[in-house]
N, C-alpha and C positions, 0 to 999 in steps of 0.2 A: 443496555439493550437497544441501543438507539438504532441500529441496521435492523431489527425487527420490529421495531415500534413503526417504522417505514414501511416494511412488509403488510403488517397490519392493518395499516392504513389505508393502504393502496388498493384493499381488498371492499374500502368502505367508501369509495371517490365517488359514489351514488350521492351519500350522505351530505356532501362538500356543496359550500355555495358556490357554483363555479368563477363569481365575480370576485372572491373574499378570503382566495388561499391565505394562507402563513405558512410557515415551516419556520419553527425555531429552534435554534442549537444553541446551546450552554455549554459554554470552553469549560472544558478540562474536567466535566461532569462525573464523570469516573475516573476517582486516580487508580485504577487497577487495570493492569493491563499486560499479557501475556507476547512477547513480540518473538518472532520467528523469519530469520534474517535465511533466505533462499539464495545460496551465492553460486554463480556458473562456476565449473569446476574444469573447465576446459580447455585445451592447450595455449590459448591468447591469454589468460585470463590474470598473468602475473603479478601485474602492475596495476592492476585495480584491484585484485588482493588486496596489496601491498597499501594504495592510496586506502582502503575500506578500514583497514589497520589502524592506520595514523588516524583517523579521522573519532576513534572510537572514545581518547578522552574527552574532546567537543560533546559528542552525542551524547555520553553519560553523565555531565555535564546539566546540559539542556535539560534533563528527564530527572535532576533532583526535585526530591519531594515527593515523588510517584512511585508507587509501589509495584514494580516490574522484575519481570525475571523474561530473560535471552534465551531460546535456543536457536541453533544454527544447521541446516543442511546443505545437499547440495542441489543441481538441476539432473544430474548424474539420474536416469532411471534405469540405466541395462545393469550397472553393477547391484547384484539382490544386496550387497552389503550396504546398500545408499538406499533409495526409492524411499527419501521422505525421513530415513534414520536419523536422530540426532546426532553432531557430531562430538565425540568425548573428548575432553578436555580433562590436564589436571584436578579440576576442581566438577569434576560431572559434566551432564550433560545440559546442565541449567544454570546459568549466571543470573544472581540476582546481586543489589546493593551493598549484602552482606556479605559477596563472597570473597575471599583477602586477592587480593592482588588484582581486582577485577579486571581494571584496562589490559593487565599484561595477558589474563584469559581473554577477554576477548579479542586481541591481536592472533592469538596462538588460533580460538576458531571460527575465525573469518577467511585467515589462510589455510582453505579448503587443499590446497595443492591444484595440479594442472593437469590430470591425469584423465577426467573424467572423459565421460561418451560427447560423441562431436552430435549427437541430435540433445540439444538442452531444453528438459521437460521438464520446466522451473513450477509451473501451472500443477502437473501433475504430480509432481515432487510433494505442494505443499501441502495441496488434497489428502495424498497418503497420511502425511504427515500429524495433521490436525484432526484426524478421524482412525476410527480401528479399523483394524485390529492394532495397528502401533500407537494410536493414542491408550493404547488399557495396555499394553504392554511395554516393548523400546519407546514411546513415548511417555510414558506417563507420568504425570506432572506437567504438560505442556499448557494445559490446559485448569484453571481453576473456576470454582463456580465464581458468576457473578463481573468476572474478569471482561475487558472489553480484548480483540485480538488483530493484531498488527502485523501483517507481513509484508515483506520485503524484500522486493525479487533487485536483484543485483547481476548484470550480465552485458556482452557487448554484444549480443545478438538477441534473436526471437525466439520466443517459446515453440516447441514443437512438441506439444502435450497432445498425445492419439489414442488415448487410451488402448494401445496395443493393433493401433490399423496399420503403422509403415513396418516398413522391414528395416530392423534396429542398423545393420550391418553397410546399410548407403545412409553416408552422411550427408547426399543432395536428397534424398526421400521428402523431405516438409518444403523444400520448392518443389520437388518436382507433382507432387501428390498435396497441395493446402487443400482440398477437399476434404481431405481424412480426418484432419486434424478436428479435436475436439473446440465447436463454437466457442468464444470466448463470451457470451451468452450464458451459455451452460454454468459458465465457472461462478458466474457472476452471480447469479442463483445458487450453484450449490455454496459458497461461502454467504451468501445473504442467510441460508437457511440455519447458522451455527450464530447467527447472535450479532451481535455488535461488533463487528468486522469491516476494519480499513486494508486499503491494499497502497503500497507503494513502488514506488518503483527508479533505479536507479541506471537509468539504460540511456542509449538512443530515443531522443524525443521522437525525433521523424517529423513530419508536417512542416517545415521548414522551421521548425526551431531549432536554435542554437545546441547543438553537442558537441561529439570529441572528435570526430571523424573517425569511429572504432567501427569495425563491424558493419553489422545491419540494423534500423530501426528496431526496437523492442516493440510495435507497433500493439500486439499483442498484450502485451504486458501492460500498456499505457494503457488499452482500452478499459480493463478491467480495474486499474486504479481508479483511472478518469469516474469510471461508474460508481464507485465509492466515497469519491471526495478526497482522493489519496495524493502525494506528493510525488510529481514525478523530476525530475535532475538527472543529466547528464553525468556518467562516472567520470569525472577528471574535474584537473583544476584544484581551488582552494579546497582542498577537502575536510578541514576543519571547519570552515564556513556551510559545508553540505552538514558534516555534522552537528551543526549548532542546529541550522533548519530542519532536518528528519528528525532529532532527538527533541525538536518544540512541539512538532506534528504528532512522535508517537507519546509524548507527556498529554496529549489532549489539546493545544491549540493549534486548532487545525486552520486550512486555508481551504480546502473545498467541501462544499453544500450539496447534496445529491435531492434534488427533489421529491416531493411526493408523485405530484403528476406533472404533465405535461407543462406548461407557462403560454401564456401570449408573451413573446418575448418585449416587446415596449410598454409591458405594464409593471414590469421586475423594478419594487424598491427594495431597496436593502441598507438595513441599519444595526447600528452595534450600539448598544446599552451597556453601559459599564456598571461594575459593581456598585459605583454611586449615585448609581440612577441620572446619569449623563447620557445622551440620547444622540446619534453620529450620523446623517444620512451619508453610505459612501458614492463614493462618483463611478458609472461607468465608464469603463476604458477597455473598448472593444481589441484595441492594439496589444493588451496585454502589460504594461509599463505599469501603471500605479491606478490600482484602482478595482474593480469588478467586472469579471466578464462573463456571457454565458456559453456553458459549452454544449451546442444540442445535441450530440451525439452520448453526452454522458448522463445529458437532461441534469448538468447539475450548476451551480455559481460555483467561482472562482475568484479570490480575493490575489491582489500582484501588487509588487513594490512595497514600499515601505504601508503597506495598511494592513494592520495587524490586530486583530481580538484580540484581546488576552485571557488567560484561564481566569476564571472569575465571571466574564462578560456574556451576554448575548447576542445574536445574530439571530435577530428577523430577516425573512425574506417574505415579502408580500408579493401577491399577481393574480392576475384570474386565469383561470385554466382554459387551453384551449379547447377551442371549441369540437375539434379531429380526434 
């Protein structure tokens, strides 16, 4: 319940010595974990299918030991037989450890197909999805108590979640109308409000980082990860290598820290205590290369390159709050 133990908190920043924050995270705290894989469904979308596929033995792989179960939809919201549905597979609509042939199911539903609507409401897709009426119904089992929850947005463009303001029918309506669109704010609270919830994301970084040159930024999609502490990657490239890192991330050893409050940013230390009481101050690296960054916009740390917690370890972040 670590995304509401946050919530909680954040309600009590009265309480807090504002020189003397902490925030500490415990890799891999919860092996229970519910992951729900949001893949664009949409005429471009072939070959990162196809890459998400291949990538599926690495990922399941990386998440031995932990107790999870997959499901998958699409960003499709006009088709009523989509908007958040699970997608069935030989083996249901839920992939867990146990199920026989697992990598070959989840090849079969990650290739969502290319059919889907050109406005991708990946956002609103998962909303449906993780809540009812389809979570007590077409969903159900998606969700188990106690479970932390992982989702997954995979796409070469941006979310255009409006809860019902464009007109479905112009596929330029979310450039031409981003007003309408539901804040990514919004979203960010309403999945904080279901528990212990990571968001990831496999799109266009945007901000001048490195991607595929597909599409448009997932700008969107980032922001809301970023605010979780979530994995963001470019779709392409080594794609066993993305699956070894998204499948470490949804096992519980994570790389981003979402704070409780605000930071003076030059008072941020951050250290990882290993299982054996081993004690690690890491280094800041504003550049992003190896090391800890912070990112104000998501108000969270960010570990990069080879620096890695392991499940087992903890991650202090010390600072004093600012003063704004």
């Amino acid at each position: 319940m670590r995304m509401l133990l946050l919530v909680l908190l954040a309600g009590c920043i009265g309480d807090l010595d504002p020189d003397a924050v902490e925030d500490v995270f415990v890799q891999g705290e919860n092996p229970l974990v519910d992951v729900l894989f949001v893949v664009d469904d949409s005429a471009s979308l072939a070959e990162i299918q196809t890459g998400l596929a291949s990538a599926g033995d690495s990922l399941l792989a990386a998440m031995a030991g932990v107790d999870w179960q997959i499901g998958v939809t699409t960003t499709d919201y006009a088709d009523p037989n989509r908007r958040g549905r699970l997608v069935e597979t030989p083996a249901g609509t839920l992939l867990t450890a146990d199920t026989a042939s697992v990598s070959e199911r989840f090849r079969f539903a990650v290739n969502v197909g290319t059919e889907g609507a050109a406005q991708q409401k990946g956002l609103q897709s998962a909303w449906a999805a993780v809540t009812p009426p389809l979570l007590t119904h077409e969903n159900l089992g998606l969700r188990r108590d106690g479970s932390r929850l992982a989702l997954v947005f995979v796409s070469d463009g941006d979310d255009c979640s409006d809860d019902g303001a464009l007109d479905d029918n112009n596929p330029d309506a979310c450039n031409l109308r981003p007003d309408l669109l539901v804040p990514t704010s919004d979203y960010r609270n309403r999945f904080a409000e279901l528990g212990d919830v990571t968001v990831h994301a496999l799109v266009e970084p945007g901000n001048g980082e490195a991607g595929c040159g597909l599409g448009s930024p997932g700008t969107r999609y980032v922001a809301v990860s970023r605010a979780t502490g979530g994995h963001v990657a470019a779709p392409c490239g080594a794609w066993e290598q993305l699956g070894t890192a998204l499948g470490a991330e949804l096992a519980g050893q994570r790389s981003g820290f979402p704070l409780r409050v605000v930071p003076q940013p030059e008072t941020l230390v951050v250290t990882i205590e290993g299982a054996d009481g081993t004690s690690t101050d890491v280094v800041e690296d504003s550049t992003r290369v190896e090391g800890w960054s912070f990112d104000a916009a998501a108000n969270a740390v960010f570990f990069h390159g080879t620096v890695v917690a392991p499940v087992g370890s903890t991650v202090r972040i010390a600072y004093s709050a600012s003063a704004s």
